[in-house]
N, C-alpha and C positions, 0 to 999 in steps of 0.2 A: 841334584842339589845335595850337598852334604850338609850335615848339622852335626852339633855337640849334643849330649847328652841331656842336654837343658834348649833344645832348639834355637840355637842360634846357627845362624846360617855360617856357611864354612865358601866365603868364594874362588879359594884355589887349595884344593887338597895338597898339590907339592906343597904351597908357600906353608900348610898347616904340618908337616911334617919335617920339614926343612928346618922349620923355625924349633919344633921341640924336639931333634935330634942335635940342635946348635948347642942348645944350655947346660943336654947332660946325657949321658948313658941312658938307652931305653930299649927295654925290650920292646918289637913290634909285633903284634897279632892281627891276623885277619883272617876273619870266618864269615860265612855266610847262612844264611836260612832261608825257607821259607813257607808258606803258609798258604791254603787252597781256600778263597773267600769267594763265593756264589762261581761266576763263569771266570773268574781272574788267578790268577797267580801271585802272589805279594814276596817279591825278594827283597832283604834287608841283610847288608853288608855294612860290617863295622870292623874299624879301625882302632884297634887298642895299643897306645902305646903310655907303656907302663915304666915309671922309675921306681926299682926292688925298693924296695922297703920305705916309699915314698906316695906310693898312690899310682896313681896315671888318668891318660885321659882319652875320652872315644869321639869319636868321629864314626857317625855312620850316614847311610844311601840308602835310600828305599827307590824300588821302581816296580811295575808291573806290567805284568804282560797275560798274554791269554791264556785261559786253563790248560794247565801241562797234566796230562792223565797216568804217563808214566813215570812210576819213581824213578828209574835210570835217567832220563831227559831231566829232570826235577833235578837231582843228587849233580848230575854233569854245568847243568847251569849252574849251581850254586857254585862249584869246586871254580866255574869258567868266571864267575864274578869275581872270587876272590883272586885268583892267578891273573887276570887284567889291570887288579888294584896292586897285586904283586911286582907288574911288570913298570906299570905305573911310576913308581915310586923306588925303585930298586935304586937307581943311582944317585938317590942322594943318602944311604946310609953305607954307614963306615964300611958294615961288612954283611954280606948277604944274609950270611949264619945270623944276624942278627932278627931275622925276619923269619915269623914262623904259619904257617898256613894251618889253618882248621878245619877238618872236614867233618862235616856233620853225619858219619854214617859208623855202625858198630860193626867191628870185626864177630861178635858172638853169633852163632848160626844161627839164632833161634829171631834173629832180626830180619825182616826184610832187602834191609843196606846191606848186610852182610856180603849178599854177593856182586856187589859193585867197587868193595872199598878197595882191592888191587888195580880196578881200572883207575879211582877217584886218585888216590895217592900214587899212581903211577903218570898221570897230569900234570898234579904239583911235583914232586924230583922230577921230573921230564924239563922241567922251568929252573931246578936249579934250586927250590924253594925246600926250605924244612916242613913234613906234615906231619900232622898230627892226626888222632882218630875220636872215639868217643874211647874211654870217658875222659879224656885230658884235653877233647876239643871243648871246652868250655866258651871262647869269642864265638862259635858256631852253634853250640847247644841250649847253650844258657844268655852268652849277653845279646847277639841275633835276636834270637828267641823271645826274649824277653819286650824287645822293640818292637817285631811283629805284630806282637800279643795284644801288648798295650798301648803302647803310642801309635800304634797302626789303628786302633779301632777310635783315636781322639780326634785324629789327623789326617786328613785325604791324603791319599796317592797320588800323584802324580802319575799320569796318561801316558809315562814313558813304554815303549815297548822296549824288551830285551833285545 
């Protein structure tokens, strides 16, 4: 089930993408996170589409599935969440370039991600998609992240598996 940023329910992700690429020029972002809560996994995928100097507006998924104990499996599902909403939704905007994918992992070595983000970002280009890493994956870092955190801990999951 998708929602806004303000929990309202979202019942067709295209028609919600459809409709605010009709009115105006929008940057799209999608990233994904997520969060190790008791024996569970909590992935939250968010949809940001932005008009520059205008604001924008998100749309995000949460779903979970059972504890994922390696980061590689973790980091590949997340990049596989987003590249699905990627695929998703591709053809209804102008131009692919317009659409930009967030991985939530740091090229610096001193990271754990560090040594996945050739495979993560070799997933997304593999799709055709633009990626991005830390620290300019912000939809994945920061606005994910932040749904996780807190809207996750007000708001039940959903029983979905991945």
């Amino acid at each position: 089930m998708w929602k806004t940023i303000n929990e309202v329910r979202i019942p067709d992700i295209r028609g919600f993408v459809r409709e605010a690429v009709a009115t105006s020029d929008r940057d799209i972002h999608i990233g994904t996170d997520s969060l190790q809560a008791g024996r569970a996994t909590r992935f939250v995928t968010v949809l940001v589409l932005l008009q520059p100097g205008k604001g924008g507006r998100v749309a995000y998924k949460r779903t979970l599935a059972p504890r994922i104990t390696s980061l590689r499996e973790r980091l590949l599902r997340e990049v596989y969440h987003s590249v699905a909403l990627g695929l998703e939704i591709t053809d209804l905007l102008p131009a692919a370039s317009d659409l930009t994918l967030h991985v939530d992992a740091n090229p610096v070595l001193k990271h754990r991600s560090s040594r996945y983000v050739h495979e993560l970002v070799g997933m997304v280009v593999g799709q055709g998609f633009k990626a991005v890493v830390k620290p300019e994956s912000w939809a994945a870092t920061h606005t994910a992240d932040r749904i996780a955190r807190t809207l996750g801990r007000h708001v039940g999951f959903s029983p979905e598996t991945v």
